[in-house]
VOPAGU-2260 file (C-alpha; in pm, 1 decimal, decimal comma):
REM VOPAGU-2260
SITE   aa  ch    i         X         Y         Z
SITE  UNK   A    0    3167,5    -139,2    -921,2
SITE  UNK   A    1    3056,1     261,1    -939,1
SITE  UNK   A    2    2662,0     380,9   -1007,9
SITE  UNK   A    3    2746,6     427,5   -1348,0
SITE  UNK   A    4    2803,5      33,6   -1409,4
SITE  UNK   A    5    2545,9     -80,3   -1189,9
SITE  UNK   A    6    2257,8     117,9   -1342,8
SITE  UNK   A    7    2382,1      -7,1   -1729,4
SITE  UNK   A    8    2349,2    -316,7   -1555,1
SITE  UNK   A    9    2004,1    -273,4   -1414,0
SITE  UNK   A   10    1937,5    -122,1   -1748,4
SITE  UNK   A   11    2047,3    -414,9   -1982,7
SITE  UNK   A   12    1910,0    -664,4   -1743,5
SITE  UNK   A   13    1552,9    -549,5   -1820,8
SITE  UNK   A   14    1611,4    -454,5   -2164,7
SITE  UNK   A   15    1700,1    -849,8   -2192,0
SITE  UNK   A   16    1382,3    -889,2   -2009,3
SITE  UNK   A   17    1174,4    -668,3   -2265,4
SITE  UNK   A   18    1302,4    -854,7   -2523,2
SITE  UNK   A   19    1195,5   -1210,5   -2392,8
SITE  UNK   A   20     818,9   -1023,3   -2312,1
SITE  UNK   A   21     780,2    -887,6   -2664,6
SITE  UNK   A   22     791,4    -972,8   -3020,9
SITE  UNK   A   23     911,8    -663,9   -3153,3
SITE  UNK   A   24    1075,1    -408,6   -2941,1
SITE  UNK   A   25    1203,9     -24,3   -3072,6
SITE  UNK   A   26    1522,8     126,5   -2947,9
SITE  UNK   A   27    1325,7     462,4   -2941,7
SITE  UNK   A   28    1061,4     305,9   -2689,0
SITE  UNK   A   29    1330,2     120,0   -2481,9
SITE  UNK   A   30    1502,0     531,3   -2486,7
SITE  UNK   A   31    1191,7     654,6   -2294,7
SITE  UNK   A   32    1130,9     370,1   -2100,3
SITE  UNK   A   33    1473,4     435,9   -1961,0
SITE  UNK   A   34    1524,9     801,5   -2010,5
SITE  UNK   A   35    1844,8     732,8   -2213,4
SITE  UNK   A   36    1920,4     838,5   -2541,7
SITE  UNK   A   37    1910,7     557,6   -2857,7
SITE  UNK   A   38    2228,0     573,4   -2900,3
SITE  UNK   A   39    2269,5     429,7   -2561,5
SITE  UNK   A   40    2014,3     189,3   -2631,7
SITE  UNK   A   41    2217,5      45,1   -2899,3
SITE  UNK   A   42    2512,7      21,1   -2691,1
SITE  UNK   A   43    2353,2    -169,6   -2493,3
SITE  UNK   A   44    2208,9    -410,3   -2707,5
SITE  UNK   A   45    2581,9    -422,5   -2849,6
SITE  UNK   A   46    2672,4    -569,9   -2475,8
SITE  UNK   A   47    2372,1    -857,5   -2479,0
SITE  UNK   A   48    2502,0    -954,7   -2824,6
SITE  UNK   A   49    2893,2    -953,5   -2717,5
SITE  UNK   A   50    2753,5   -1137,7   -2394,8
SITE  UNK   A   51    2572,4   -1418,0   -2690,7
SITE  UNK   A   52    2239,0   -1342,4   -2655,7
SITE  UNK   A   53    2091,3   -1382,4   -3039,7
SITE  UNK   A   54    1924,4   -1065,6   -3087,8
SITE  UNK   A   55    1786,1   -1036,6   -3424,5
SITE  UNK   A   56    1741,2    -665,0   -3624,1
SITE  UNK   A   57    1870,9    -348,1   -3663,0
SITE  UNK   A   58    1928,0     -14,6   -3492,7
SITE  UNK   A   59    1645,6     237,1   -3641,4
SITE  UNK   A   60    1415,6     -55,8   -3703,0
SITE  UNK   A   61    1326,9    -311,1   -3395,6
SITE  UNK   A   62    1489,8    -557,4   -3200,7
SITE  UNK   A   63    1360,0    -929,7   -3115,0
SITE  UNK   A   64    1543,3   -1257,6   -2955,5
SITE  UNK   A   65    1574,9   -1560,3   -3241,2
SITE  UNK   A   66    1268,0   -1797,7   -3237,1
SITE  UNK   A   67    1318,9   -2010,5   -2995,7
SITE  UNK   A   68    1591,7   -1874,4   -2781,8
SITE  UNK   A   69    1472,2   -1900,3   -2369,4
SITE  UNK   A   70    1678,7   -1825,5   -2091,3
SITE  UNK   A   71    1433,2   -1926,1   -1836,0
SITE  UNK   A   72    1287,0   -2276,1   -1846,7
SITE  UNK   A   73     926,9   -2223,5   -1725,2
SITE  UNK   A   74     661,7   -2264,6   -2001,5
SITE  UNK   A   75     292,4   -2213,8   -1976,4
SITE  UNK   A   76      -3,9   -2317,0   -2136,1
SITE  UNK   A   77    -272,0   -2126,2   -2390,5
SITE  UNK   A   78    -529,5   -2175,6   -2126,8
SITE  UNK   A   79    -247,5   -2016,8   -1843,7
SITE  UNK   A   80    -165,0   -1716,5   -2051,6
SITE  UNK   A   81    -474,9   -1617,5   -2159,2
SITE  UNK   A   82    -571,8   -1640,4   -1780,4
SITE  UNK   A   83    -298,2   -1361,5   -1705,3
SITE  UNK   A   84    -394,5   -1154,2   -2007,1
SITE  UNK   A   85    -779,0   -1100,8   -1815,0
SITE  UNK   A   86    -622,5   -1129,9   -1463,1
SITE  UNK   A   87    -390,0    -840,2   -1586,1
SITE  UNK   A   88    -680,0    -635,4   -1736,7
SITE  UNK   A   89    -809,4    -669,6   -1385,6
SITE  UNK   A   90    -554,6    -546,0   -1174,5
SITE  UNK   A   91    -495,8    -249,0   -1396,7
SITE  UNK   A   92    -848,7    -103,5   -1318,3
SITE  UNK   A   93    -836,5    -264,1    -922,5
SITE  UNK   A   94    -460,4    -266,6    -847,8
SITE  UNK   A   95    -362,4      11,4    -612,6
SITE  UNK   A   96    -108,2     236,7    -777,3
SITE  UNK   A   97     146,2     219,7    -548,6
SITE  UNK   A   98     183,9    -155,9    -634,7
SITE  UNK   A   99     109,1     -82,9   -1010,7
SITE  UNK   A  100     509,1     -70,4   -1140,1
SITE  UNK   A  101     587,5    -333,9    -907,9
SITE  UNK   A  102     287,1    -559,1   -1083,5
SITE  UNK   A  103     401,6    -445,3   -1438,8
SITE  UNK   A  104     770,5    -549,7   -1377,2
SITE  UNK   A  105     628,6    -839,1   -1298,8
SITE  UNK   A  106     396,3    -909,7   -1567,4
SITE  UNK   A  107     716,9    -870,3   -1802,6
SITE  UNK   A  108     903,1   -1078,0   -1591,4
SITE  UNK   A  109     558,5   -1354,2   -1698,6
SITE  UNK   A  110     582,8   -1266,8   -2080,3
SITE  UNK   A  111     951,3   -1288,5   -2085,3
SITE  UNK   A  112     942,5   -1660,4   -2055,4
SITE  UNK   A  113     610,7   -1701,3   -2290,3
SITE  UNK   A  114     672,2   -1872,0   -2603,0
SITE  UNK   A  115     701,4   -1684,9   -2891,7
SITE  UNK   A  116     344,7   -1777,3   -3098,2
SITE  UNK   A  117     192,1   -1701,7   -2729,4
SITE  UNK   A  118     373,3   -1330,5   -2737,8
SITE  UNK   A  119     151,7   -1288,5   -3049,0
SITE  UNK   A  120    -144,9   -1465,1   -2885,5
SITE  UNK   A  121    -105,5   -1163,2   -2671,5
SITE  UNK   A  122     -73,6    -910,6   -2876,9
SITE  UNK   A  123    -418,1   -1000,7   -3062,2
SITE  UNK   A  124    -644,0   -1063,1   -2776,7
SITE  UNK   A  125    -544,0    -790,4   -2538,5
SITE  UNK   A  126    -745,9    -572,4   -2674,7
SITE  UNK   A  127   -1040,3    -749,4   -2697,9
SITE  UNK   A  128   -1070,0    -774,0   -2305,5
SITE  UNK   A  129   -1163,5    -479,6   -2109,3
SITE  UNK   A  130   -1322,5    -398,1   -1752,9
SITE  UNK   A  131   -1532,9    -128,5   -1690,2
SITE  UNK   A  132   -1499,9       4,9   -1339,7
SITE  UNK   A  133   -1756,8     314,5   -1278,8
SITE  UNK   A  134   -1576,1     481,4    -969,9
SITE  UNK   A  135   -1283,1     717,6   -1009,5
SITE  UNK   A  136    -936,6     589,2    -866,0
SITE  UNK   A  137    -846,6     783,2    -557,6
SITE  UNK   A  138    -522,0     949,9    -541,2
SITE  UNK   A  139    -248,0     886,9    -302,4
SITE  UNK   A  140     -64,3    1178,1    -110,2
SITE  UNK   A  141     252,7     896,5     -67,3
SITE  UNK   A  142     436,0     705,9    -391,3
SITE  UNK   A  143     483,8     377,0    -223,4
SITE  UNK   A  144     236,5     349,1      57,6
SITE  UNK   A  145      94,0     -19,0      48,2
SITE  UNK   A  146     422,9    -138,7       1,9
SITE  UNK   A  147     558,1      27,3     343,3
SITE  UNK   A  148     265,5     -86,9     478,4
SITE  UNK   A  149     335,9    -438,7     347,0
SITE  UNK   A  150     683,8    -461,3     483,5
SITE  UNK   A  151     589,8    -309,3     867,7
SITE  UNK   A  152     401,2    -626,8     876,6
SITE  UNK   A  153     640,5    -864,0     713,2
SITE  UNK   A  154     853,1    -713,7     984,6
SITE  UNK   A  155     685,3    -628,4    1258,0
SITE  UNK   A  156     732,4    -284,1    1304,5
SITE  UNK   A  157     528,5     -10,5    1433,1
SITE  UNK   A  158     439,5     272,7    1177,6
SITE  UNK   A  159     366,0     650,4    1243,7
SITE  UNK   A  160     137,0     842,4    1043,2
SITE  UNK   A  161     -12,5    1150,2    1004,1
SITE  UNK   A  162    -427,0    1084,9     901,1
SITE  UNK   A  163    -666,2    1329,3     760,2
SITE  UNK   A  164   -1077,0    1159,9     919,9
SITE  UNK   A  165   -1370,7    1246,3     733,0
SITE  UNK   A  166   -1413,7    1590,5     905,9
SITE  UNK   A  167   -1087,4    1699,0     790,9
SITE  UNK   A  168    -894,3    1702,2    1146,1
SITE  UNK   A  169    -557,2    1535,0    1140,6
SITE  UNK   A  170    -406,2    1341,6    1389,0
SITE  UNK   A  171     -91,7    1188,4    1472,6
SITE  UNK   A  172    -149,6     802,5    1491,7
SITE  UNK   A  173     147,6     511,0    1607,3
SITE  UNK   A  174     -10,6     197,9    1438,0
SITE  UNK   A  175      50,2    -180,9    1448,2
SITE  UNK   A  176     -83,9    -320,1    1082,8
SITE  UNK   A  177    -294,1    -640,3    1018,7
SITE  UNK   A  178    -330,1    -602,6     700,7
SITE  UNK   A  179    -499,3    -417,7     415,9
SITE  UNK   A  180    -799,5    -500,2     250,6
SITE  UNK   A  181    -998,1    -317,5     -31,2
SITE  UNK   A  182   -1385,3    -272,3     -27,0
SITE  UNK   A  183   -1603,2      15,9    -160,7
SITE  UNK   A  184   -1344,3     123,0    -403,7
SITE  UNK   A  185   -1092,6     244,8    -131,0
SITE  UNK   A  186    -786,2      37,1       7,2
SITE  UNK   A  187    -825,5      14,4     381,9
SITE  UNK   A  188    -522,5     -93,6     677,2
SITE  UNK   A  189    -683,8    -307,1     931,8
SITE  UNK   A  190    -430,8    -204,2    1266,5
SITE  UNK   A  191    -413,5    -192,0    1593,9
SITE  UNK   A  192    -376,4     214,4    1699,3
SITE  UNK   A  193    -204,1     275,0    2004,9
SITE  UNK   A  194    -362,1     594,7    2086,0
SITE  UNK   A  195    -681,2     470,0    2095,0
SITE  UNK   A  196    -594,3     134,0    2272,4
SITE  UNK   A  197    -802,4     -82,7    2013,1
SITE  UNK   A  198    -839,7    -171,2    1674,1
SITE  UNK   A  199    -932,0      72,3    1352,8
SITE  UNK   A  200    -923,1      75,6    1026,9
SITE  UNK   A  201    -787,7     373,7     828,1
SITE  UNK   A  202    -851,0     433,9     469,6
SITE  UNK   A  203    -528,3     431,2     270,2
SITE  UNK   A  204    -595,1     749,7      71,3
SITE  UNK   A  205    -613,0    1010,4     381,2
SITE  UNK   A  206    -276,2     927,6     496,1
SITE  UNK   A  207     -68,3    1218,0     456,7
SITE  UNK   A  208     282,0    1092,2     601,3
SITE  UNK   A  209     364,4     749,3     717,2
SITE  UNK   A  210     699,3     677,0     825,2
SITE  UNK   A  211     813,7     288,2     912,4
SITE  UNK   A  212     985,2     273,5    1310,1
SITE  UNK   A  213    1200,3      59,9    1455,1
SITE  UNK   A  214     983,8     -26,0    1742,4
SITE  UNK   A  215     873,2    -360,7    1731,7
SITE  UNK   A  216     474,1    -510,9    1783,4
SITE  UNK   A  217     376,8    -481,8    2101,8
SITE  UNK   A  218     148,0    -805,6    2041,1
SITE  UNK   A  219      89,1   -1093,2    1833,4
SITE  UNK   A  220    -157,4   -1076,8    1524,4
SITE  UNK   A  221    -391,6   -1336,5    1376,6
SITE  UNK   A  222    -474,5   -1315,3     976,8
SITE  UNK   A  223    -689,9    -957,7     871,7
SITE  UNK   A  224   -1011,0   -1177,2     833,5
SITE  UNK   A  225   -1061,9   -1279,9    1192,2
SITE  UNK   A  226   -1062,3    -897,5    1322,4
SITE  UNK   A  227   -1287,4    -832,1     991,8
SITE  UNK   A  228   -1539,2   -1115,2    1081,8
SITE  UNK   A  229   -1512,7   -1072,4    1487,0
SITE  UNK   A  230   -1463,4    -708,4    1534,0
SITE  UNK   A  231   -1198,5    -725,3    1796,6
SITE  UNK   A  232   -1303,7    -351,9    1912,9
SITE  UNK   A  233   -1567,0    -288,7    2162,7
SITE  UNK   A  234   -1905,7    -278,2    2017,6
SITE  UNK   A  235   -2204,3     -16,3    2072,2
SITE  UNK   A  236   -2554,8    -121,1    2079,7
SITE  UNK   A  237   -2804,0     115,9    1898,7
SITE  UNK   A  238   -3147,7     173,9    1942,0
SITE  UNK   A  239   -3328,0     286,7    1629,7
SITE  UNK   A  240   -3685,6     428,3    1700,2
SITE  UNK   A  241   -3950,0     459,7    1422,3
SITE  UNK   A  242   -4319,8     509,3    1418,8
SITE  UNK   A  243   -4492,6     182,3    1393,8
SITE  UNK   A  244   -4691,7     265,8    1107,0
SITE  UNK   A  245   -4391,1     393,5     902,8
SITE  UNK   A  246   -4237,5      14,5     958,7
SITE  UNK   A  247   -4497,2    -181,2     890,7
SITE  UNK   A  248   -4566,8      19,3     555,1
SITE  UNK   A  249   -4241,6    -170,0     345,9
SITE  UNK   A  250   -4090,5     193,5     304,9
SITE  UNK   A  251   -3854,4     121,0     649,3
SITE  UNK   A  252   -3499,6      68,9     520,6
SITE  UNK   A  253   -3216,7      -2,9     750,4
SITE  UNK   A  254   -2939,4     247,2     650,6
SITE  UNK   A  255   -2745,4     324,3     946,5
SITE  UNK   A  256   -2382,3     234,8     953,2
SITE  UNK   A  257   -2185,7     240,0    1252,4
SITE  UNK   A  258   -1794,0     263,5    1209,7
């Protein structure tokens, strides 16, 4: 089977799946989605009905499935799908980006199965949910980061990276991940670094390259929260010095932060 064949297939697989996740869908929309013309839309939608999925409408009006028609057989409550309606809301303000078409291809993977009165549930209340989130997303020098991430620790491998610190000086870091965590607004790997023979954590947004090796973990790892709770890394005592009369006042205010 050549690329050509395989991507219509990828294609009219999840136009099928747009169609299960929506009550209405345009062939002009499912064009751009796709960056295809319409006229290969309805082509396409030729081969789901030739294949006897009941597709009911027209080409230059909208497309839907027949009431009633499920391919999957997973059904959810009211109470379920308006639980992934907010949830959703949630991770579209929280979500890191580089997970955020992997999270929407899942979400219509969700409504595709919905029943069809619950597709309209949907479509009324979705707007009526919002969450305000004060603090600009940061932006990511590399498309897919988290997920590379993700998968050196699925499989054990060490990662390289080039990291920009907080004075602007890059270095050249070999990494073993724990995990990733997110706190202050900014996505953070927990990892052992091999350079400095201990454990860090590096803020997601300041890596500038990161490339996945083939060298395996030089150790075992327990779960992210025991190295977040313990601090695994050797720890500096501080001495903070203040006038007496400036503590006992109420203005003293413990501020200092040590990374």
């Amino acid at each position: 089977m050549n690329d050509h064949y395989l991507k219509k297939l990828d294609r009219v697989t999840a136009i099928l799946t747009q169609l299960q996740s929506k009550p209405i869908v345009r062939a002009q929309d499912l064009a751009h989605k796709f960056e295809v013309s319409v006229r290969t839309i309805y082509r396409d939608v030729k081969t789901l009905e030739n294949a006897g999925i009941p597709i009911v409408g027209e080409a230059g009006s909208g497309y839907s499935l027949m009431d009633g028609y499920k391919l999957p057989p997973v059904m959810f409550t009211k109470e379920e799908v308006l639980s992934f309606i907010t949830a959703e809301k949630l991770m579209q303000k929280f979500l890191h980006q580089s997970l955020g078409n992997h999270y929407q291809t899942a979400m219509e993977k969700v409504r595709s199965v919905l029943k069809y009165s619950d597709k309209n549930l949907i479509e009324n209340i979705e707007k009526q949910i919002d969450v305000y989130n004060y603090h600009p997303k940061t932006e990511d020098n590399i498309k897919n980061v988290i997920p590379i991430i993700l998968e050196s620790i699925a499989e054990k491998r060490q990662l390289t990276m080039e990291y920009k610190t907080m004075d602007s000086k890059i270095s050249t870091r070999t990494i073993e991940a724990v995990g990733v965590f997110f706190e202050f607004n900014y996505w953070y790997i927990m990892a052992f670094c091999t350079l400095r023979n201990d454990f860090r954590q590096f803020r997601v947004d300041r890596i500038l390259q990161i490339f996945k090796t083939q060298n395996p973990f030089l150790q075992e790892y327990g779960q992210i929260n025991d190295y977040r709770k313990n601090g695994n890394g050797n720890k500096t005592t501080v001495k903070l010095l203040v006038e007496k009369n400036y503590e006992s006042s109420g203005k003293f205010e413990k501020i200092l932060r040590i990374n």
